[in-house]
C-alpha positions in Angstrom: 0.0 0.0 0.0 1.5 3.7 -0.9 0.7 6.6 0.8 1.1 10.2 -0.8 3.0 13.4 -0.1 2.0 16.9 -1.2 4.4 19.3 -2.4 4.3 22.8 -4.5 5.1 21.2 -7.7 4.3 17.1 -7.7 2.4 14.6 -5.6 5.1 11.5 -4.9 4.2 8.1 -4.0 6.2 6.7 -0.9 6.3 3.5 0.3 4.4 3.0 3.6 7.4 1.4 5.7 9.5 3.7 4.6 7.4 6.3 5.7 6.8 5.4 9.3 10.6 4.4 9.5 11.2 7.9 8.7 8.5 10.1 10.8 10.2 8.2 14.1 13.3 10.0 13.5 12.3 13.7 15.5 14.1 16.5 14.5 14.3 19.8 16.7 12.4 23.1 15.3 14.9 25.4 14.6 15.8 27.9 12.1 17.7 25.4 9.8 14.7 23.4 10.1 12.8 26.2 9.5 14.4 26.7 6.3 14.5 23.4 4.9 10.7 23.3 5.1 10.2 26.1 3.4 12.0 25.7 0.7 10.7 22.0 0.4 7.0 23.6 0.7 7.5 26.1 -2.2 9.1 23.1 -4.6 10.7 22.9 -7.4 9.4 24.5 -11.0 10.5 22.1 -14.1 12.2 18.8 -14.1 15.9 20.5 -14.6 15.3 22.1 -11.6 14.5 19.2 -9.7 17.4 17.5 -11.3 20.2 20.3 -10.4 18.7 20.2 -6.8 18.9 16.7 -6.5 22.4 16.5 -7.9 23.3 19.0 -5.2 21.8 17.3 -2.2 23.7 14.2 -2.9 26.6 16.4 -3.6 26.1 17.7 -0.1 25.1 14.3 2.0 25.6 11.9 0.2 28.1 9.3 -0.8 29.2 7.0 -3.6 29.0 2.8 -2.0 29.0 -0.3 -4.1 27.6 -3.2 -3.6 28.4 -6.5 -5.2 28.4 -5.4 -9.4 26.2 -2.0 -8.2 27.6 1.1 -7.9 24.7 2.9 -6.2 24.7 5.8 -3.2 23.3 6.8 0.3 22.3 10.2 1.8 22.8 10.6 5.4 20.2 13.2 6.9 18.7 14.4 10.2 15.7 15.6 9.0 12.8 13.4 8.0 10.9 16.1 5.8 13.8 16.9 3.9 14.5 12.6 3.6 10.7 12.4 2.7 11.5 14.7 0.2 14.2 13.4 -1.8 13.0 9.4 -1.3 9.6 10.7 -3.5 11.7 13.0 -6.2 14.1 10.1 -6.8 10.8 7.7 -7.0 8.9 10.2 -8.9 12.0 11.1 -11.7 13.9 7.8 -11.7 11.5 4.6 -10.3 14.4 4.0 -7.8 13.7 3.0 -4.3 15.7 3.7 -1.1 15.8 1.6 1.5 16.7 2.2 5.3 20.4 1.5 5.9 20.3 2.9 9.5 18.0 5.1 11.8 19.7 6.2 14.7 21.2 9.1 17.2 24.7 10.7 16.1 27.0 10.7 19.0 28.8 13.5 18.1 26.1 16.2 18.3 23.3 14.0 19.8 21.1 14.5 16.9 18.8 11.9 15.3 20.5 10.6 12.2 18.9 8.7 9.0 21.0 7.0 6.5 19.4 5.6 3.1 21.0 4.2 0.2 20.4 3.4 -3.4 22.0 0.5 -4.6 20.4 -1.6 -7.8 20.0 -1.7 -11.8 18.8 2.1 -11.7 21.5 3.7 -9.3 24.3 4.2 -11.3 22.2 5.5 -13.9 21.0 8.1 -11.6 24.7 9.1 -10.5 25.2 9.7 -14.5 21.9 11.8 -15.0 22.9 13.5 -11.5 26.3 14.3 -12.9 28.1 12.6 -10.1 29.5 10.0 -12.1 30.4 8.8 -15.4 31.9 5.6 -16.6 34.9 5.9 -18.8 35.4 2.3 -20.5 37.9 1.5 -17.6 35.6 2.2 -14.9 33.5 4.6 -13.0 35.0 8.0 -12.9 33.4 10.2 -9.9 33.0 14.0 -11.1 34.6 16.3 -8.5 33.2 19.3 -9.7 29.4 21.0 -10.4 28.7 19.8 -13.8 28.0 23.0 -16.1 25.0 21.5 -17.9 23.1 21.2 -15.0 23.9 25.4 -13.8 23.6 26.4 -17.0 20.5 28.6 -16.2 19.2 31.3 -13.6 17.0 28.9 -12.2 18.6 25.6 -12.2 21.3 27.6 -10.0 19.0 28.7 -7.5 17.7 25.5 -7.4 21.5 24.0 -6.8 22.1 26.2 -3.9 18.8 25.3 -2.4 19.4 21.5 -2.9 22.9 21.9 -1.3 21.3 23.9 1.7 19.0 21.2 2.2 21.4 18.3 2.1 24.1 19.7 4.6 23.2 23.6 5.3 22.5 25.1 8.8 21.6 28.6 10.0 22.0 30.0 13.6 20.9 33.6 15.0 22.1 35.0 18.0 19.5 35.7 20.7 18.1 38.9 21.3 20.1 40.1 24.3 22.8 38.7 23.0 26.1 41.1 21.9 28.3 40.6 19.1 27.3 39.2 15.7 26.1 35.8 16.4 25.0 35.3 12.6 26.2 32.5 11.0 25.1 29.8 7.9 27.0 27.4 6.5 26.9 24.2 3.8 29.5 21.7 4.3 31.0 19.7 0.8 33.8 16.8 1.0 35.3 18.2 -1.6 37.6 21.8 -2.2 37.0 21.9 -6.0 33.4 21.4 -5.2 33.3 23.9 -2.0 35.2 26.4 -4.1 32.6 25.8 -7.2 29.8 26.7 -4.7 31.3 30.3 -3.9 31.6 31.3 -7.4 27.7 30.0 -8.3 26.7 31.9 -5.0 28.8 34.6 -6.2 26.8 34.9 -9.4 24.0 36.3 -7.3 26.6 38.7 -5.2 26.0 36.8 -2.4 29.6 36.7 -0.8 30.4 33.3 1.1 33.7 32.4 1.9 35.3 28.7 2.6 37.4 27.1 5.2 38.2 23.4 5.5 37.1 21.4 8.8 39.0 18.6 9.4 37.9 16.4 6.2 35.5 18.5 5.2 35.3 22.0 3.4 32.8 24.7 4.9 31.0 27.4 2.5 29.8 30.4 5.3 28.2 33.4 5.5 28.3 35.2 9.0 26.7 38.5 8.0 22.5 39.4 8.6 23.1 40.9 5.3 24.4 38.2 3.4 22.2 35.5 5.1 19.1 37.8 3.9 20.1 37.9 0.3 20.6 33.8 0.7 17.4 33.2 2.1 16.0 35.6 -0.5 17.9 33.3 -3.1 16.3 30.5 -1.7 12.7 31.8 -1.4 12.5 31.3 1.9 10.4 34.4 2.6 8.9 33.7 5.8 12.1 33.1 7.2 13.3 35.9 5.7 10.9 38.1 7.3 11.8 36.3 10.8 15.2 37.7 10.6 14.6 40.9 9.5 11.9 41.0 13.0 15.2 39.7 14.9 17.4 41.9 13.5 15.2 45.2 14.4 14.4 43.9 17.3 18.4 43.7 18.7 19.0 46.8 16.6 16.5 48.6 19.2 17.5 46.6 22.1 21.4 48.3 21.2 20.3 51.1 21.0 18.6 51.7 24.0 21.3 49.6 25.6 23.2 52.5 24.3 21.5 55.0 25.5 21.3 53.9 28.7 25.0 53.5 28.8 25.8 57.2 28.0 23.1 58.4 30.8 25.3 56.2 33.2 28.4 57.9 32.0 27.2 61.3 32.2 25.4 60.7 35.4 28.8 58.9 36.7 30.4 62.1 36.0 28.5 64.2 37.7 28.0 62.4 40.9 32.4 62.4 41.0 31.9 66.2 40.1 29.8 66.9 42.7 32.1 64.7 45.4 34.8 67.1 44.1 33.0 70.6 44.8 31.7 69.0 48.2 35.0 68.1 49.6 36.4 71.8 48.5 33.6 73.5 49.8 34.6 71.6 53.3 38.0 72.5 52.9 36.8 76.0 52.6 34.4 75.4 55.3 37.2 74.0 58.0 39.8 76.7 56.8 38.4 79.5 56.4 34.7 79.1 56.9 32.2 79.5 54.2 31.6 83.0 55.6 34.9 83.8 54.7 33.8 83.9 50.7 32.2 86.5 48.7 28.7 86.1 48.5 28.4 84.8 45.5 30.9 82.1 46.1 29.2 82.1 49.2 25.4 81.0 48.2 27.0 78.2 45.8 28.3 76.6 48.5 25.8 76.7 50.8 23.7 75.3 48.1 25.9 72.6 47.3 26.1 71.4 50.8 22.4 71.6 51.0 21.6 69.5 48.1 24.6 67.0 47.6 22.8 65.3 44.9 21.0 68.1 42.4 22.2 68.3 39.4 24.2 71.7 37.9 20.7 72.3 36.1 18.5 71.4 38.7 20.8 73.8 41.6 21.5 76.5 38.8 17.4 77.2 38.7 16.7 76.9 42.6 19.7 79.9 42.6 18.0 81.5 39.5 21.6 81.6 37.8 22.5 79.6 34.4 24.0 76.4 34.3 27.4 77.9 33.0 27.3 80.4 35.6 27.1 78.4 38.4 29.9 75.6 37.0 32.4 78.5 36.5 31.6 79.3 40.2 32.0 76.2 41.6 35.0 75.6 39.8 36.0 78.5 41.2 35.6 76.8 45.1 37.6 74.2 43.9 40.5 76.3 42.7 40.4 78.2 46.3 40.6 74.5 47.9 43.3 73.5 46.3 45.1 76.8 47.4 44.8 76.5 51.1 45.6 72.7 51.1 49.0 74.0 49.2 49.3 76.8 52.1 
């Protein structure tokens, strides 16, 4: 019995066990996962598309295995939508079946894991259409490189870059109170000629990545909001698009008032040393000479001052009906006459 998955562009027929095998394998909603459904609800146009997509995912997770006179593949994945996915196109496009190799938990990260393969009359024949593989009269001949024909328009491209994000891609955003950058998306390849490839088709829609090689593996990133907009733009993943965007605002006013906040408490730490300042002069004055001793406009400053220890220069300048400028200059003044009897 066959059950049947909707999509934007094709209905696929999956096989029942397969199915349930691969709805037990829970993945965790996040923004990658976010992502991948998106792009997996919004489909894929014409066949090419599908094909150049499909090339890429395998490019991404997958690997070549033989078994016996087949040379066939398997796709490793921790997400059952985006497995769903692919087992239907490469029923739908090519009559192949996969079958469940291995359903488990990776011990590296903790995440669940699902690993099918492909390995039979049809597979090889997929690798070739894919352009994974070829075979040269000596044997099979693995292509380390995107294959031209299947990039060679605007929107079999896109459709690589989406299949690639969807085979090994992941996306994190820092949290709201969060400082720094904290943006970061990345899609991993085995291969340099092929990570290297993938900057220059990204680059053909001025989205700048850049590449760095992880152990075995070779990383395509972006760690900019920018740049991850104009990706998920690429990729059609609107919604999610318009969830960054909210985040970004969101920390953008969370700075600023962070900011804001910042100078006050600069400007308010000034004035409280300020004011400890004219105090302790004004009591210096005070045990010296006595604030009687001081002209009476030196006089009424400081016995306003030491009646209010915590006004501020605008707030004691009006209760003495003087401006702000006036009274700084005068207790400035205090300070200077401190600082002349301690030297005495």
């Amino acid at each position: 019995m066959a059950s049947t998955i909707s999509t934007a562009d094709c209905r696929i027929s999956v096989s029942e066990n397969i199915k349930r095998e691969i709805y037990s394998v829970s993945t965790s909603v996040n923004f990658t996962y976010e992502i991948k459904k998106e792009i997996i609800r919004n489909g894929f146009e014409n066949t090419c598309c599908k094909t150049a997509a499909l090339s890429a995912f395998l490019r991404a997770t997958g690997s070549i295995i033989t078994r016996g006179p087949h040379v066939g593949f398997e796709i490793v994945t921790e997400s059952e939508n985006v497995a769903e996915y692919f087992v239907g196109l490469i029923e739908s496009m090519y009559g192949a079946e996969l079958k469940i190799a291995e359903v488990g938990t990776d011990n590296r990260n903790g995440r669940d894991r699902l690993v099918l393969d492909c390995v039979g009359e049809r597979s090889f024949f997929i690798l070739s259409e894919l352009g994974l593989a070829e075979f040269d009269g000596e044997g099979v001949n693995l292509k380390m490189e995107i294959d031209p024909y299947l990039v060679e328009n605007a929107c079999c491209r896109r459709a690589y870059i989406r299949g690639a994000f969807l085979g090994s891609g992941s996306c994190t955003l820092p949290k709201e109170d969060e400082s720094g950058s904290g943006y970061h998306l990345e899609i991993v390849f085995f291969g340099e000629a092929l990570a290297d490839n993938f900057c220059d088709l990204l680059a053909q829609f001025d989205v700048l990545a850049k590449c760095v090689q992880r152990k075995n593996s070779y990383v395509v990133y972006l760690k900019s909001k920018d740049s991850i907009s104009d990706f998920l733009q690429l990729c059609g993943a609107e919604n999610c698009l318009e969830k960054l965007d909210g985040l970004a605002e969101r920390r953008e006013m969370r700075n600023n008032i962070n900011r804001v906040a910042n100078c006050m408490q600069k400007n308010y730490d000034k004035s409280v040393l300020a004011s400890v300042k004219q105090i302790r002069a004004i009591e210096v004055i005070d045990s010296v000479i006595g604030i009687s001793g001081l002209d009476e406009a030196l006089e009424t400053v400081a016995r306003a001052r030491l009646s209010d220890r915590e006004a501020s220069l605008k707030e004691l300048g009006e209760r003495l009906g003087i401006s702000k400028s006036c009274l700084n200059h005068r207790l400035r003044k205090l300070v200077k006459i401190s600082e002349e009897l301690t030297e005495e």
